[in-house]
C-alpha positions in Angstrom: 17.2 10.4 10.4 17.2 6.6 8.9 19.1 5.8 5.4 17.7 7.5 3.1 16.2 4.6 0.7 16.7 4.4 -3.1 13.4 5.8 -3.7 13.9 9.5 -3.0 17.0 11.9 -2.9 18.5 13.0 0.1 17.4 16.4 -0.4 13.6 15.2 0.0 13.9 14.3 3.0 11.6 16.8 5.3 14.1 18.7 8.0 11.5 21.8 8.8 7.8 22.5 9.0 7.0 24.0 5.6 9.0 21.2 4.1 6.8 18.8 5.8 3.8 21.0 4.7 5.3 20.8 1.1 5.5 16.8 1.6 1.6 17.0 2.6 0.8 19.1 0.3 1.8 17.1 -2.5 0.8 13.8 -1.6 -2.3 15.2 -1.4 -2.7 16.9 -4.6 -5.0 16.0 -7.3 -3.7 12.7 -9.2 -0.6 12.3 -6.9 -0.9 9.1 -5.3 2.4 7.6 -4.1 4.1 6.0 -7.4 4.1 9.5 -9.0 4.9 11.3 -6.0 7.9 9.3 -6.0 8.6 10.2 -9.7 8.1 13.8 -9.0 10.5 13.8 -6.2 13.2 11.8 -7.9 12.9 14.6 -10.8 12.8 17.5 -9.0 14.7 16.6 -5.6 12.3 18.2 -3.5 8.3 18.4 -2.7 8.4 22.2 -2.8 10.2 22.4 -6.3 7.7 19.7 -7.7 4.4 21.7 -6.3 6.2 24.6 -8.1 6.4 22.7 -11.1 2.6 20.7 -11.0 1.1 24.0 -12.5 2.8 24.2 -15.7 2.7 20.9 -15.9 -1.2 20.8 -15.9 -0.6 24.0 -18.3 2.1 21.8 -20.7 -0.5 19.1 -20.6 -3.7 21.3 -22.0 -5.3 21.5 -18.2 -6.3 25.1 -17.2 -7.8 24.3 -13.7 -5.2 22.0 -11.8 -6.0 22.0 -8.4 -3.4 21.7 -5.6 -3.5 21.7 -2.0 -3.6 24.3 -0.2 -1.7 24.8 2.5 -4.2 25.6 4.7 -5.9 22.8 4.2 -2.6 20.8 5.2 -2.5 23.3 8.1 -5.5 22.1 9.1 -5.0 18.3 8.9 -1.7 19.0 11.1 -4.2 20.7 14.3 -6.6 18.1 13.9 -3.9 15.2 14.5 -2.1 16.9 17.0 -5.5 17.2 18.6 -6.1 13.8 18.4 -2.5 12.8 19.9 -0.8 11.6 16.3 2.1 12.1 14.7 3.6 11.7 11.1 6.1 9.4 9.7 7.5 10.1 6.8 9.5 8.2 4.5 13.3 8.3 4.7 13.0 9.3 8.3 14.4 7.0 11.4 11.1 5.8 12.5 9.4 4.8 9.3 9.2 1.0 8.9 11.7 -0.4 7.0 9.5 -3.1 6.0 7.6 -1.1 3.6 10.6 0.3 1.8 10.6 -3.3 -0.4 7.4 -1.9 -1.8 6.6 0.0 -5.3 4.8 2.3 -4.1 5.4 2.6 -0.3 3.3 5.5 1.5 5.0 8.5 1.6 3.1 9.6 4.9 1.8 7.7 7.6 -0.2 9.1 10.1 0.7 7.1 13.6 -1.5 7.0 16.7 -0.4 4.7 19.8 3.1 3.0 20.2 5.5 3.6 17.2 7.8 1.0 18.2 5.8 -1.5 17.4 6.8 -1.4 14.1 10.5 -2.3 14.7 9.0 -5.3 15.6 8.6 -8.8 13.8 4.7 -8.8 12.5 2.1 -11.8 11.0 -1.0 -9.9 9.4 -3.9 -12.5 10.2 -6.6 -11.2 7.9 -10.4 -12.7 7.0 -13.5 -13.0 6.6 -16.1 -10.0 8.3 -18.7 -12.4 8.4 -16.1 -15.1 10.5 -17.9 -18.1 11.9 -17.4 -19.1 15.2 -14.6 -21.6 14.8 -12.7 -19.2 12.4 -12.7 -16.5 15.2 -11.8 -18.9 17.6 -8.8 -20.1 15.6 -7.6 -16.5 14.8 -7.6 -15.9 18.5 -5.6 -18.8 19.7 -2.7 -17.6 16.3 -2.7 -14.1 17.6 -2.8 -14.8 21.4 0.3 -17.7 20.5 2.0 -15.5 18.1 2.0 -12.5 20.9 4.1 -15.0 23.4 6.5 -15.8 20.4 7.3 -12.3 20.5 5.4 -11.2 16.9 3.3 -7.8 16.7 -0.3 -9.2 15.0 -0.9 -6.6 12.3 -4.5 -6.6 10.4 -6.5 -4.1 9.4 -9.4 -3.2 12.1 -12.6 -4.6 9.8 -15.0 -6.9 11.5 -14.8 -10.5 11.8 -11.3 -11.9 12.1 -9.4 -8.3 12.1 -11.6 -8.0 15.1 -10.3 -11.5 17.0 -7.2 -10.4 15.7 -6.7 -7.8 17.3 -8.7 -8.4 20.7 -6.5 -11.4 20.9 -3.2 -9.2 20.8 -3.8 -6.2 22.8 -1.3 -6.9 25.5 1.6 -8.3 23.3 1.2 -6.0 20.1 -1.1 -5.5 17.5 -1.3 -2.9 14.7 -3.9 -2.1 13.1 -3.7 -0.1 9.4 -7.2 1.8 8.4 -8.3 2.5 5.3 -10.3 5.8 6.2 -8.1 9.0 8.3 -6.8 7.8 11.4 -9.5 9.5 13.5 -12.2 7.8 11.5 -14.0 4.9 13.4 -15.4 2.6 10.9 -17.6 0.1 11.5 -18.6 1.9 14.5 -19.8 -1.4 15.9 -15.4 -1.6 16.4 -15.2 1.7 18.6 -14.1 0.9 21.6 -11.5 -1.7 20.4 -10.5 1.2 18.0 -9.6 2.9 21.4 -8.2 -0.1 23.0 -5.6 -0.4 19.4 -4.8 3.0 20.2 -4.1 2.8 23.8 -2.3 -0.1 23.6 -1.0 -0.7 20.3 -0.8 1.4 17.3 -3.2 2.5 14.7 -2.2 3.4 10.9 -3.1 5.4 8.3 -2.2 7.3 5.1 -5.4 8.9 4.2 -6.2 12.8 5.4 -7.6 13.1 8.6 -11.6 13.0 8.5 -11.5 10.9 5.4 -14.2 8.4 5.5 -13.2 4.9 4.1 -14.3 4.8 0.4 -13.6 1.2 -1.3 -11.0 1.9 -3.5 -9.0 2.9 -0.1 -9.1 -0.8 0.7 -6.9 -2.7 -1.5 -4.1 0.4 -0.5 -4.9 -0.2 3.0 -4.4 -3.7 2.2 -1.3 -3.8 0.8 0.0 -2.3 3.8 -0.6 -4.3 5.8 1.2 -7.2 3.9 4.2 -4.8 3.2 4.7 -4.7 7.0 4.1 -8.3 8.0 6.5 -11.1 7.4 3.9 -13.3 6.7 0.3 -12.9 5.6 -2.5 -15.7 7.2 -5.9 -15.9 5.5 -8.2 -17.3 8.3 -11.3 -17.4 6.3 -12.0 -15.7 2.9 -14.4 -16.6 -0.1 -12.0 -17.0 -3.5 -13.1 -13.5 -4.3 -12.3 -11.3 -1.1 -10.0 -8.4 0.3 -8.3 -11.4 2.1 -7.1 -13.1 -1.0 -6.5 -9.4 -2.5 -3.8 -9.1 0.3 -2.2 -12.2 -0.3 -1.9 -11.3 -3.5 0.0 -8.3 -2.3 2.0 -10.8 -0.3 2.9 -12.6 -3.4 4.1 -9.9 -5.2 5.8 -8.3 -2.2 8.4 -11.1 -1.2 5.9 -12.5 1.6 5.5 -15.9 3.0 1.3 -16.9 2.4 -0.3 -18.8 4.4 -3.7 -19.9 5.2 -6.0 -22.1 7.4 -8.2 -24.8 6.1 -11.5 -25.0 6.2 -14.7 -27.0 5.1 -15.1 -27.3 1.1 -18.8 -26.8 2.2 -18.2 -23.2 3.3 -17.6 -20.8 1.0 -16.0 -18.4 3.7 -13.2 -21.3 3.4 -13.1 -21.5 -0.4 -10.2 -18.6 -0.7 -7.6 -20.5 1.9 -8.2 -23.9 0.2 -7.8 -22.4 -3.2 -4.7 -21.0 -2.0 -3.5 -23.9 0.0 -3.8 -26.1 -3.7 -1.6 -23.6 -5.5 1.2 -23.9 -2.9 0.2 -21.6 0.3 1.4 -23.1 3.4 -1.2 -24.9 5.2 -1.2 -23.1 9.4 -2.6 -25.8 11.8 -1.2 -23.7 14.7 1.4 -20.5 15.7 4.6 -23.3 15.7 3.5 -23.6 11.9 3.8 -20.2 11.1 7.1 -19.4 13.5 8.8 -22.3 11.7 8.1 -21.5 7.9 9.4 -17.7 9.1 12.2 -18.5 11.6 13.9 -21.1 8.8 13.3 -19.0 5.9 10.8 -21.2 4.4 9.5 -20.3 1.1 6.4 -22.2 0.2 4.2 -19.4 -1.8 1.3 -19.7 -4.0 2.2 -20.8 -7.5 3.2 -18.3 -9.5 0.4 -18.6 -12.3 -1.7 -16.2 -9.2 0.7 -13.6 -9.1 -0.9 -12.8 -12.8 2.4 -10.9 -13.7 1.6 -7.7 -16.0 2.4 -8.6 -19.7 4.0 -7.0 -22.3 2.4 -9.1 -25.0 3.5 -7.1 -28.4 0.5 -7.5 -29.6 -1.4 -5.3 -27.6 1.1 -2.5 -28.5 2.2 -1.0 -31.6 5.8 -1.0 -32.3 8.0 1.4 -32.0 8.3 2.0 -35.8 5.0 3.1 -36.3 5.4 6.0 -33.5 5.6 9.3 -34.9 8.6 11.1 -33.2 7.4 14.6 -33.5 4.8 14.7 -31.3 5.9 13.2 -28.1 2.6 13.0 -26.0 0.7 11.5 -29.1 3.9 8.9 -29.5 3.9 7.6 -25.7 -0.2 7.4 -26.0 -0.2 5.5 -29.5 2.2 3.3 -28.0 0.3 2.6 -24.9 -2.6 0.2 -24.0 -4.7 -0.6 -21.3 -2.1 -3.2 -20.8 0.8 -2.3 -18.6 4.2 -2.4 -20.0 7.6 -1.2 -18.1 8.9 2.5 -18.5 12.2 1.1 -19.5 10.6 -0.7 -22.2 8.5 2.6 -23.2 11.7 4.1 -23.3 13.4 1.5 -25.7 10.4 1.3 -28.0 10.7 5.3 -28.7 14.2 6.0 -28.7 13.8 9.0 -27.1 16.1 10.0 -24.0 14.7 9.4 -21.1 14.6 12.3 -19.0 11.8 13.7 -21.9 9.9 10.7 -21.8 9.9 10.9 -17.8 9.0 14.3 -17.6 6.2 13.5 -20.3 4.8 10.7 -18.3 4.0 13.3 -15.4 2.4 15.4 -17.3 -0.3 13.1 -19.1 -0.2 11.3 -15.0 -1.4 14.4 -14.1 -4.2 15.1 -16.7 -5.3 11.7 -16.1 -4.2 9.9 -20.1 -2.4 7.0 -18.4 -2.1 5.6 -15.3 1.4 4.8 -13.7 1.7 1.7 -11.6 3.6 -0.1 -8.6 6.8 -1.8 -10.4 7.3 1.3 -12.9 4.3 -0.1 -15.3 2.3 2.4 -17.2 -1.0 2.1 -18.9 -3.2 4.5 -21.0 -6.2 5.3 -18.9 -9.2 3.9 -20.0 -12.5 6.1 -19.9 
């Protein structure tokens, strides 16, 4: 077992089968998704004690049909991926990548199918366009094939286009590929057989149940990642508004070097690297470009006015004085807006200790009144 990271306790950790069923089954729970899964671990210590505790939570919180996982149903995602060959990787455990530990919200699961070891390796997303023109597939496959002699696992995320080049190109040196449906999922079908190739050769990803069908709201978690797990993220080809420039985005926030590969002002598929090459990404003529910037620690991301930072303007949020203190839920939503602010600042504003407020904060999470965020930001849900 790896270091247990500052995320979860110790005692989280999974060490049998029904605690890994208890780690399933709460992950997969209605409203759980991986920031409050984290929350409920670090208040309870362990998955079992919070699925014990979700109920009268839901109760606390004025909802009389919470629905849980069952375990059967977890039961039955386990046959279906041992069936299929994969294994799970959870975090805190000696085989989960480190590289997504630096995330908010890192993945508590993964489902793995292929080569594992991959991951210990250096990785370069290369992430596009689906509807890549020639030259832009061409170019992705000379970076990959390059980048695979330099020794780095290409990591993308198995869509059409340049995921596709990307990870043709490095089949025999390393590629991962992270899906946004179940791992056993093939989507677009047009990909099947490299699908199989990824998984005989490299390593496919995924934290979705098995059988899940890719929905788009899976893609921007698939996307980040894929960024979490790469050192650096290079957009090929992607319009200004794309899941490419959503993933450098991720980059950004994530610590990552960005980089991207110019293209003609007349092609919109090229319009999302130049924009990003003007507000500081470094500009990738070849692999040598993108090995240096890593290899010497090169720091040349986008400026800073694209990382759109959440704000805490004042003005969108009452003040503390005018919070009533009686009524706890009524005081954290009052105080609340769309508008993400910081826990610790919730906390400050309402003078009220902070294991109530915590404990709070899952139960209106859980009845859907806010919405907790990577970085420890919470916002009231908006209808």
């Amino acid at each position: 077992m790896a270091h247990t990271p500052d995320c979860i306790p110790q005692t989280a950790i999974p060490i049998s089968q029904a605690d890994a069923l208890d780690w399933l089954r709460l992950i997969r729970s209605d409203r759980v998704g991986p920031v409050t899964f984290l929350r409920l671990l670090r208040q309870f210590g362990t998955a079992g004690k919070a699925l014990a505790a979700l109920p009268d939570i839901a109760t606390n919180a004025g909802v009389s049909k919470y629905r849980q996982t069952s375990v059967e149903t977890v039961r039955d995602e386990v046959r279906r991926a041992k069936a299929l060959g994969a294994r799970l990787i959870f975090l805190g455990t000696k085989d989960y990548p480190n590289q997504l530990l630096d995330l908010p919200d890192p993945p508590p699961a993964l489902w793995a199918l292929g080569n594992p070891e991959l991951l210990k390796r250096p990785m370069v997303a290369l992430v596009g366009a689906r509807n890549a023109s020639a030259v832009g597939k061409r170019m992705t496959t000379k970076l990959a094939h390059d980048l695979g002699e330099m020794g780095y696992v290409v990591v993308s995320g198995l869509a059409r286009g340049i995921d596709k080049a990307a990870h043709e190109a490095s089949l025999d040196t390393g590629t991962v590929a992270v899906q946004a449906g179940g791992i056993d999922v093939i989507y677009p079908t047009e990909n099947a057989e490299l699908t199989l190739k990824v998984a005989e050769h490299g390593l496919r990803l995924s934290e979705m149940p098995i059988g899940l069908p890719p929905q788009a709201k899976h893609f921007p978690r698939r996307n980040r990642i894929i960024s979490g797990l790469a050192q650096a993220v290079v957009v090929v080809e992607g319009a200004a508004r794309s899941g490419s420039l959503i993933t450098a985005k991720n980059a950004l926030d994530q610590g990552r070097e960005v980089m991207a590969v110019p293209g003609s002002p007349l092609d919109p598929r090229a319009s999302g690297c130049n924009l990003l090459i003007r507000e500081g990404a470094l500009l990738v003529r070849d692999a040598d470009d993108i090995h240096d910037a890593i290899s010497g620690h090169h720091h040349r991301n986008v400026a800073e006015q694209t990382a759109n930072p959440p704000s805490s303007d004042n003005t969108l949020a009452p003040t503390a004085q005018t919070q009533p203190a009686s009524n706890l839920p009524d005081s954290i939503l009052n105080l609340l807006s769309p508008v993400p602010i910081t826990e610790d600042e919730l906390i400050r504003k309402l003078g009220v200790p902070a294991t109530q407020i915590m404990s709070m904060l899952a139960e209106l999470d859980v009845t859907g009144q806010i919405d907790r965020q990577p970085g420890g930001l919470v916002a009231r849900s908006v209808a």
